[in-house]
Each structure stands twice: as structure tokens, then as C-alpha cells.
C-alpha positions in Angstrom: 46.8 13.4 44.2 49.3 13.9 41.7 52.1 16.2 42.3 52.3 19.4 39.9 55.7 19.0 38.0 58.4 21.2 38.8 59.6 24.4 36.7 63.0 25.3 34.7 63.8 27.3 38.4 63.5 24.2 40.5 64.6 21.9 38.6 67.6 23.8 38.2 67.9 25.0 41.6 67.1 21.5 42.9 70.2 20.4 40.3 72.6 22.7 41.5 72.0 22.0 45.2 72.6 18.4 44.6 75.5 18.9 42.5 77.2 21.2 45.4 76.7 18.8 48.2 78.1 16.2 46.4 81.6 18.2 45.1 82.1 20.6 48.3 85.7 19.8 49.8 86.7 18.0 46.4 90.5 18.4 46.1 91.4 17.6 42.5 90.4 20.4 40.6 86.8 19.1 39.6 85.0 20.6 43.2 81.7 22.8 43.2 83.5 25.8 42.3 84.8 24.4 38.8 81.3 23.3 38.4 79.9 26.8 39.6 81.7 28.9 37.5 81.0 26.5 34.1 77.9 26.7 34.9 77.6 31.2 35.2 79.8 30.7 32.2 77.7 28.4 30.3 74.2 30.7 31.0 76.4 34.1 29.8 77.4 32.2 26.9 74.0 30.5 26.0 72.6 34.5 25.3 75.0 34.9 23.0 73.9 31.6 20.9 70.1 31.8 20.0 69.6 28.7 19.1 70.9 27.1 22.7 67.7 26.2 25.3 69.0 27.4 28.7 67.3 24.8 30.4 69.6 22.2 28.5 72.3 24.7 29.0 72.3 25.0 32.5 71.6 21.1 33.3 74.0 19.7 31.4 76.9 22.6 32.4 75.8 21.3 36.2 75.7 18.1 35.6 79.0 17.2 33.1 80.9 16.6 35.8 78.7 14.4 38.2 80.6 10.9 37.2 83.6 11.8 35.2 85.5 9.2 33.8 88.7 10.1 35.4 86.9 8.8 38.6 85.1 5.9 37.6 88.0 3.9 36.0 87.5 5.3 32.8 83.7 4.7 32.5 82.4 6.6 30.0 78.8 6.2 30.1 78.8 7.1 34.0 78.1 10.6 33.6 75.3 9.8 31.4 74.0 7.2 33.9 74.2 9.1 36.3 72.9 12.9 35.1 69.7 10.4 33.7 68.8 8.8 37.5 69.1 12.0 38.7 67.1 14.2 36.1 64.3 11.0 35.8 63.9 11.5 39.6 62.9 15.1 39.2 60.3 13.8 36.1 62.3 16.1 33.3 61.2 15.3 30.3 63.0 12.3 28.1 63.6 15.0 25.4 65.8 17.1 27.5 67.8 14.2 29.4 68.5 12.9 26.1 70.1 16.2 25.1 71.8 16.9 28.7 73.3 12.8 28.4 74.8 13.3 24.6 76.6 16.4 26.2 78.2 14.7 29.0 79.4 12.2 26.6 80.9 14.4 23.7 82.4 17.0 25.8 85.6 15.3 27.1 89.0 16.3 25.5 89.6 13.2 24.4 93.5 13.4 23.0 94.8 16.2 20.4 95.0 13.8 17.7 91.3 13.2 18.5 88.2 15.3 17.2 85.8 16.7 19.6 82.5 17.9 18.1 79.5 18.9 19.8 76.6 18.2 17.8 74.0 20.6 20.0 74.5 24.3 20.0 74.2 23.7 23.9 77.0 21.3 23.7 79.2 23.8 22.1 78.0 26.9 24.9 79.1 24.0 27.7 82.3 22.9 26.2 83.6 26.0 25.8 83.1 27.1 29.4 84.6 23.9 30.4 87.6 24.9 28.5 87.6 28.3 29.5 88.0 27.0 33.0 90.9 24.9 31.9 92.9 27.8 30.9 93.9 31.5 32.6 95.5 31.4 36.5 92.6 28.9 37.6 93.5 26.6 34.6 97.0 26.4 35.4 95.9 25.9 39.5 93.6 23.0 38.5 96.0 21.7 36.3 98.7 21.0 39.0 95.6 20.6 42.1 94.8 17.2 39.6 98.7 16.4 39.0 99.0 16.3 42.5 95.7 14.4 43.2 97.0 11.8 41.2 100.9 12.3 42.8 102.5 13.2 39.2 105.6 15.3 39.1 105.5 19.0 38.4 108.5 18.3 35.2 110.4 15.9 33.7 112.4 17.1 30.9 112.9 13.5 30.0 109.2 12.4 29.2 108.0 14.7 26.1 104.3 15.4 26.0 102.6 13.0 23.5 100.0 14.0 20.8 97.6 11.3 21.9 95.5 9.6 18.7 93.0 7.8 20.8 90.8 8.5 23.7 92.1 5.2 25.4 96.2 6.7 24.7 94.7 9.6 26.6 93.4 8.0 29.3 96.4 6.3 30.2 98.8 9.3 30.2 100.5 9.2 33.2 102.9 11.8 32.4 104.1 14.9 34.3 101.4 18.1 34.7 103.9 20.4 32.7 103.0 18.2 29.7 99.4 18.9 30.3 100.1 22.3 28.9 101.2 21.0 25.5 99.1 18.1 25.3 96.0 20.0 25.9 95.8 23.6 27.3 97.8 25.5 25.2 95.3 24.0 22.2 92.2 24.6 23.6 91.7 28.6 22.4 91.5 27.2 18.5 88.9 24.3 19.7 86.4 27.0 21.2 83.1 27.0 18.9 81.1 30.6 20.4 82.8 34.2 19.6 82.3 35.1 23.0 84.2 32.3 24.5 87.1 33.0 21.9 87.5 36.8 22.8 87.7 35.9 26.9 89.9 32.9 25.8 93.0 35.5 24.6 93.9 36.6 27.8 93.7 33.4 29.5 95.6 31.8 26.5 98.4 34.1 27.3 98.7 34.0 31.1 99.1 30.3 29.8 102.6 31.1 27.0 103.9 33.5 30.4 103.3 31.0 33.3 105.1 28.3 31.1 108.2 30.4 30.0 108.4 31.7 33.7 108.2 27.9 35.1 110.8 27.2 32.7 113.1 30.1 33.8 113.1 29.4 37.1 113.4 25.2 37.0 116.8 25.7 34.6 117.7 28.6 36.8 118.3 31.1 34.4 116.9 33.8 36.9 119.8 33.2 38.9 122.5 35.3 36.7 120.8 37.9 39.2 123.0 37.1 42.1 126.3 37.9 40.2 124.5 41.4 38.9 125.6 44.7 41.0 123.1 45.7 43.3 
């Protein structure tokens, strides 16, 4: 007897259950909760875009993390891989793993000398939540949860940030998290494709310009003048 294939609910419930077991107690800033909340972020944005399938949506904003290069050596194609053994199990149609695999690929920030177009309107609903995440008070938490996952310092004044002009330059930076900011964060508000994403994206885009002159105020010590001011 054959078995009856499984609906858009299922599959993506079946998705998201695998995706969480396999990210819970992640410490680098890519856990189940990043993945959670580009995900709710990708299905508000997707009603905004008519032309995005939610079904593509959702998988693909579930799955664009499930073998990112940053963790397999700079694989590229892992995420692909592995988003396709994992949809082809649950029989989803070719058409839709072909979509959900060329998302995975093209949504990396790949360097800020280096384009990053999304060639589905899905692509562009799951980047920008992906971004979206990388920026505001959770952006700047992740930022320094990874820094510190891979044991970089918080600052060096002496390593400037690089504008990288390859995706293999940007997978080799090594340098401090603060440089994160200028290499990539403080950039991604003008990369955002959807309307929606660009009004949230003000606010966090400025928590970003006050965290940075703040962290810079206190690690030269300029809020110190305090101590010789009359109570």
C-alpha cells in the first residue's frame, strides 16, 4: 500500500522539528532560536511579497542554516546537500527542493566587495530575515556569541576591518568581532530587497551606530572624565 504524501503542514512541521533537535544547545549564534525567529520572519514577510510560495518560504528559511559553511570547512554545497537528503526523504517534490537548494546557496554574505542577489522572490523574503536577525540587540549578541565561538577578540584598534572582494577573502577573516560591524552589519539595511524588512531594519540599524559609539566610549575611557565631575 502506498503511503498518501504528506501536506504543506507536515512537511513543514516535520521540517521544523528536525531542524530544532538538531540546533537546541548550539552556542555560536546559529542555534534554533536564530533559526526560529528567520523563519516567523520569513512567513510575515512572504505576505507582503505576492509572488513568494510560502511553502518555499518557510522550508528554505528552516533549512538555510542546516550545514552552513562556517561549519563544514567552508563547504558550500553542504547546505544544499543536505536540505535535499532531507526534503527527498519526506518525497517533496523536485521542483520545490530545487528552489529551497538555490536559496541556501545564494543567501550567504559573501564579502562587501561582493554581490549578493537572490534570484527567487522567496530568496529575497529569506535573506532579508536572515539579515534582520544579524542586526538590532540580538544582532550585536550573535555577533560576539560567534566571536567568541571561534575565541576572536572583542577589539583591536590595530587590525582595520577589510572590504573583502571575494567570498574565499571572507571566509578567511579571522579578524576581531568589532570589525564585524563594519565589514558587514552596519551594510546590511541598504542590501534588504522587501519594504517591510527595510522599515523594521531602521531601528535595528541604529541600536547598531549607538552600541558601536558606546563600545567605543567606554574601551578609550572617555566615560571616565565622570570621576573628576562634582557629585
Amino acid at each position: 500500500m502506498s503511503v498518501p504524501p504528506l501536506s504543506a503542514e507536515q512537511i513543514i512541521t516535520q521540517t521544523a522539528d528536525f531542524v530544532r533537535d538538531k540546533f537546541l544547545g548550539e552556542g555560536s549564534g546559529h542555534d534554533w532560536e536564530h533559526i526560529r525567529r528567520v523563519w516567523h520572519t520569513s512567513r510575515a514577510l512572504a505576505t507582503t511579497v505576492p509572488a513568494a510560495d510560502q511553502l518555499v518560504t518557510e522550508l528554505a528559511a528552516l533549512l538555510h542554516d542546516v550545514a552552513d559553511w562556517k561549519f563544514h570547512a567552508g563547504d558550500e554545497e553542504a547546505g544544499p546537500r543536505a536540505a535535499r537528503a532531507w526534503l527527498t526523504g519526506l518525497h517533496v517534490g523536485e521542483a520545490v527542493i530545487e528552489r529551497v537548494e538555490t536559496i541556501i546557496r545564494e543567501i550567504s554574505f559573501k564579502g562587501l566587495g561582493v554581490p549578493t542577489p537572490m534570484s527567487t522572490p522567496e530568496g529575497e523574503v529569506v535573506q532579508d530575515a536572515d539579515r534582520l536577525d544579524a542586526i538590532g540587540a540580538i544582532g550585536v549578541a550573535r555577533a560576539f556569541a560567534y566571536g567568541g565561538h571561534k575565541g576572536r577578540p572583542l577589539h583591536d584598534p590595530s587590525v582595520a576591518p577589510i572590504v573583502h572582494d571575494s567570498f574565499e577573502s571572507y571566509k578567511k577573516n579571522t579578524a576581531p568581532t568589532l570589525n564585524h560591524f563594519y565589514e558587514k552589519l552596519l551594510h546590511l539595511r541598504e542590501r534588504l530587497h522587501t519594504p517591510a524588512a527595510q522599515r523594521i531594519a531602521q531601528e535595528r540599524h541604529q541600536f547598531l551606530e549607538t552600541f558601536l559609539a558606546q563600545f567605543l566610549r567606554e574601551w578609550e575611557g572617555e566615560d571616565l572624565v565622570a570621576l573628576n565631575t562634582p557629585a
